[in-house]
TIPA-516665 format. One record per atom (N, C-alpha, C): residue number from 0; chain; atom name; x, z, y. Coordinates in Angstrom, 2 decimals. Each point is the difference from the previous one (the first is absolute). Layout:
<pts>
PT   n chain atom       x       z       y
PT NUM     A   CA       X       Z       Y
...
</pts>
This chain:
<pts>
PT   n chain atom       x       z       y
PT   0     A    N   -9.14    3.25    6.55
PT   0     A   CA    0.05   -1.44    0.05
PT   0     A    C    0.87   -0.51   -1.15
PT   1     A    N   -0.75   -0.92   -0.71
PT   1     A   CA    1.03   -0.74   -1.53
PT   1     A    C    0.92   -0.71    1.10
PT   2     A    N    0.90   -1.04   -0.87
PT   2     A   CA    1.00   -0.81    0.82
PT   2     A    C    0.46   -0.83   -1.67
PT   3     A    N    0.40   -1.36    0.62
PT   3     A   CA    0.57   -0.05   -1.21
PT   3     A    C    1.42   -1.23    0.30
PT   4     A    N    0.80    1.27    1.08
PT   4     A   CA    1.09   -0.70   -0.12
PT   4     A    C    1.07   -0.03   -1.20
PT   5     A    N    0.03    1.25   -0.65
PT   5     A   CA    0.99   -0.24   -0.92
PT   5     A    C   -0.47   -1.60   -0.77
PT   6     A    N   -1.10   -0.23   -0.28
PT   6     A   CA   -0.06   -1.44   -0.76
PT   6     A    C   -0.11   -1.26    0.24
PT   7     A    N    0.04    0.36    2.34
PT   7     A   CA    0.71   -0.77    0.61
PT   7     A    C    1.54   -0.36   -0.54
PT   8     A    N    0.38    1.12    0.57
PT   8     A   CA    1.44    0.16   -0.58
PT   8     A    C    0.30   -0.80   -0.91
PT   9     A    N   -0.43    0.66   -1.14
PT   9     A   CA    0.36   -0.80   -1.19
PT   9     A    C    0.08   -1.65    0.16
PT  10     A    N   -1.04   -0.30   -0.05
PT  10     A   CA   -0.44   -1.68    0.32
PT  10     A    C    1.24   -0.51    1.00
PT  11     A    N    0.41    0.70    0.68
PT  11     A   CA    0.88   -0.60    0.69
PT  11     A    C    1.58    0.17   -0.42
PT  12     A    N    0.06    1.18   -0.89
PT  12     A   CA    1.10    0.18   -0.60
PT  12     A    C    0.98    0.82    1.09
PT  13     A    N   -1.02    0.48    0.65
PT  13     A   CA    0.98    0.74    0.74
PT  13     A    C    0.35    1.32   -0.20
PT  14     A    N    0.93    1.29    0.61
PT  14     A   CA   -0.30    1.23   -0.13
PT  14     A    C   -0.26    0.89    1.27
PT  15     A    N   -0.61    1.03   -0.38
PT  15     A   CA   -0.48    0.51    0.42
PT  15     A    C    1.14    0.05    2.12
PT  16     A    N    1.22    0.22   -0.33
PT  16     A   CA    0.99   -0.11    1.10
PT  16     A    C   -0.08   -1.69    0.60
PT  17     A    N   -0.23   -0.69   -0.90
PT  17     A   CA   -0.24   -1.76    0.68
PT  17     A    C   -1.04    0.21    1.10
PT  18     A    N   -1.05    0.51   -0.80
PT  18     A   CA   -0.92    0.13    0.93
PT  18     A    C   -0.02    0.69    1.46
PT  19     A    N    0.58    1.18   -0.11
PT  19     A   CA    0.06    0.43    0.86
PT  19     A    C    0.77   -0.24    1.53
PT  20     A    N    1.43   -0.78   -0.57
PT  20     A   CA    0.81   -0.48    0.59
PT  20     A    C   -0.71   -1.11    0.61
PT  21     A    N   -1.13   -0.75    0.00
PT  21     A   CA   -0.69   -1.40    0.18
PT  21     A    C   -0.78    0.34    0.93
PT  22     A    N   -0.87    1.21   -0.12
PT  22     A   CA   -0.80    0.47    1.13
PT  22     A    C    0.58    1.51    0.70
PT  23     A    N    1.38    0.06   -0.06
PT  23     A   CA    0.31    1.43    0.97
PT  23     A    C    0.10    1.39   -0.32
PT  24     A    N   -0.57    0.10   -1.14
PT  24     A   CA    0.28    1.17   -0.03
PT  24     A    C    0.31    0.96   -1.53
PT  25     A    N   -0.18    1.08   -0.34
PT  25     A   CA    1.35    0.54   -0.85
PT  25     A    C   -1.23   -0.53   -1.07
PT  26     A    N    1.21    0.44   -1.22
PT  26     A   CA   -0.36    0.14   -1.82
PT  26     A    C   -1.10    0.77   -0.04
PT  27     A    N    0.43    0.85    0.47
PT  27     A   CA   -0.66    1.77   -0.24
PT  27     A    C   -1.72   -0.42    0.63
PT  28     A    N   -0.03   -0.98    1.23
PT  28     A   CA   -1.04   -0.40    0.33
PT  28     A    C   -1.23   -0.65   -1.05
PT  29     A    N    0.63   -1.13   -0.01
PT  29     A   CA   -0.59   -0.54   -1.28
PT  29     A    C   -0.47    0.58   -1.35
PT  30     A    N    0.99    0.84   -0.48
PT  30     A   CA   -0.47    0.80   -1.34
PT  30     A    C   -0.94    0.40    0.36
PT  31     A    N   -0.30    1.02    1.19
PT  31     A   CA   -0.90    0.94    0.43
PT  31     A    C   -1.46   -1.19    0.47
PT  32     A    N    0.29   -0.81    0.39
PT  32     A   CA   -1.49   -0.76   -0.34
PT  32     A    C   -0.35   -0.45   -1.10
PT  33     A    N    1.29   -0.72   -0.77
PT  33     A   CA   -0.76   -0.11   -0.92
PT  33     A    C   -0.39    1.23   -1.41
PT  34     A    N    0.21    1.33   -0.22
PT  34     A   CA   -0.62    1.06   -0.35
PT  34     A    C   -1.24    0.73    0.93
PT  35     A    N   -0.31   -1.01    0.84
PT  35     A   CA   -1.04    0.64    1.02
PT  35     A    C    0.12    1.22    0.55
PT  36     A    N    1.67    0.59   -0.09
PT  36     A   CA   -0.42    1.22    1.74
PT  36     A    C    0.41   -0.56    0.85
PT  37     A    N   -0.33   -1.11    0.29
PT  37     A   CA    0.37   -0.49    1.35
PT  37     A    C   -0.62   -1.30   -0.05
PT  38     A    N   -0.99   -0.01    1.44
PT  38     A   CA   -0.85   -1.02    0.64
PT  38     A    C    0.84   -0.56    0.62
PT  39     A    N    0.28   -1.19    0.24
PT  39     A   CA    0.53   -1.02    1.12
PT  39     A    C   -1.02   -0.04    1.33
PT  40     A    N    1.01   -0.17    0.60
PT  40     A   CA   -0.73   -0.49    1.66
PT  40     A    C   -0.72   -1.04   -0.45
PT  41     A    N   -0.49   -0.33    0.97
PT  41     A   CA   -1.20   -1.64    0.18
PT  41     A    C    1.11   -1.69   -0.05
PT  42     A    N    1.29    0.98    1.27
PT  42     A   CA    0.86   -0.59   -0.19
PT  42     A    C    1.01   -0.66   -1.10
PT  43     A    N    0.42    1.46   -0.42
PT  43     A   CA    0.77   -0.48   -1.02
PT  43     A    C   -0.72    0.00   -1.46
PT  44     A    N   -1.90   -0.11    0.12
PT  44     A   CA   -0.44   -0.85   -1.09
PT  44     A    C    0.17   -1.73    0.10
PT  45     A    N   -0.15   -0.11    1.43
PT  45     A   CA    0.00   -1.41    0.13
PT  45     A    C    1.40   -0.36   -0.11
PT  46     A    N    0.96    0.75    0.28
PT  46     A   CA    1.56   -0.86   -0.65
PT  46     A    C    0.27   -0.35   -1.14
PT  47     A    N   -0.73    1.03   -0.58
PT  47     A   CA    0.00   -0.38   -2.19
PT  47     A    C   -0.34   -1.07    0.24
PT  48     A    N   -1.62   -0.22    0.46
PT  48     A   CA   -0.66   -1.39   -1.07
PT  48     A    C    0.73   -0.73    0.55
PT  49     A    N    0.40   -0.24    1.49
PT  49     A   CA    0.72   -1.25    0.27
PT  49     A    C    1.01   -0.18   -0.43
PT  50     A    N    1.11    0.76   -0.54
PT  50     A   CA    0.94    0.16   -0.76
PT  50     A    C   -0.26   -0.50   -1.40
PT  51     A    N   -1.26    0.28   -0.45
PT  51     A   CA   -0.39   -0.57   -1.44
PT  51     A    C   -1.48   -0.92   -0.51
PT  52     A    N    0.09   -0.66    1.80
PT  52     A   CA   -0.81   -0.90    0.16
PT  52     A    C   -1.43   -0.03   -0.57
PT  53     A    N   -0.66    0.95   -0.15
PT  53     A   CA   -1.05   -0.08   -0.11
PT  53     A    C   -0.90    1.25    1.11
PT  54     A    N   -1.05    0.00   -0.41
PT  54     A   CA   -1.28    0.71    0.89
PT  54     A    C    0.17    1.32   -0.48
PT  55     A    N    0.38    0.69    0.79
PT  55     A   CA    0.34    1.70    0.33
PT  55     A    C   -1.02    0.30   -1.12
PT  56     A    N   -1.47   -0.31    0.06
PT  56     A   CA   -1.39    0.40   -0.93
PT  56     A    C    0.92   -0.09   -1.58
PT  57     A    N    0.45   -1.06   -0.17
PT  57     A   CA    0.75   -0.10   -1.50
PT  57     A    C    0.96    1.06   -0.24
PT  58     A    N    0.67    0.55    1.01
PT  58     A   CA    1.34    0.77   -0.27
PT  58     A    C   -0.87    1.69    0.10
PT  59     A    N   -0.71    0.32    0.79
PT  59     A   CA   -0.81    1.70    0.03
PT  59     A    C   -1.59   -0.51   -0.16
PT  60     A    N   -0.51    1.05   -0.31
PT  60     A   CA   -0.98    0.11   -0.63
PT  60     A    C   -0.49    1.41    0.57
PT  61     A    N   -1.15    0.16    0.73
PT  61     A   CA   -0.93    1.63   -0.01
PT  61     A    C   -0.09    0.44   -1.57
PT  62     A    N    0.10    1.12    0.04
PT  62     A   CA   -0.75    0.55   -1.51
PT  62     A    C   -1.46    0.66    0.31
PT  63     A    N   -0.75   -0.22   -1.23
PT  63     A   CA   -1.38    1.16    0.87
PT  63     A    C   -0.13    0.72    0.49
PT  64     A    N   -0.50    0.04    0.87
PT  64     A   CA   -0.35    1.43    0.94
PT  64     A    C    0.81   -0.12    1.05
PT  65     A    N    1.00   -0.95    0.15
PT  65     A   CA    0.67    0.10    1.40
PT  65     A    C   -0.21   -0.42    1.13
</pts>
């Protein structure tokens, strides 16, 4: 699965620890999604976008074949 929080991030000027601290949970979390070994829950996809106000669809993305 793509994702494209780091350019969430960015846009918001936040880091990578802002973020995490906003929706719960560690640094180490975040990096790891956003380098893709690590899928988010359903849940804590929907805390991003609401956290960065837009439609979960904008923030992950399927890649082919998935």
């Amino acid at each position: 699965m793509k994702n494209r929080i780091k350019v969430a991030r960015a846009e918001n000027n936040w880091s990578q620890a802002d973020l995490a601290e906003r929706i719960g949970v560690s640094r180490q979390t975040i990096n790891s999604i956003e380098t893709g070994r690590y899928v988010p829950s359903t849940i804590l996809a929907l805390k991003m976008a609401q956290e960065f106000g837009k439609p979960v669809e904008e923030l992950f993305m399927l890649e082919e074949g998935e």
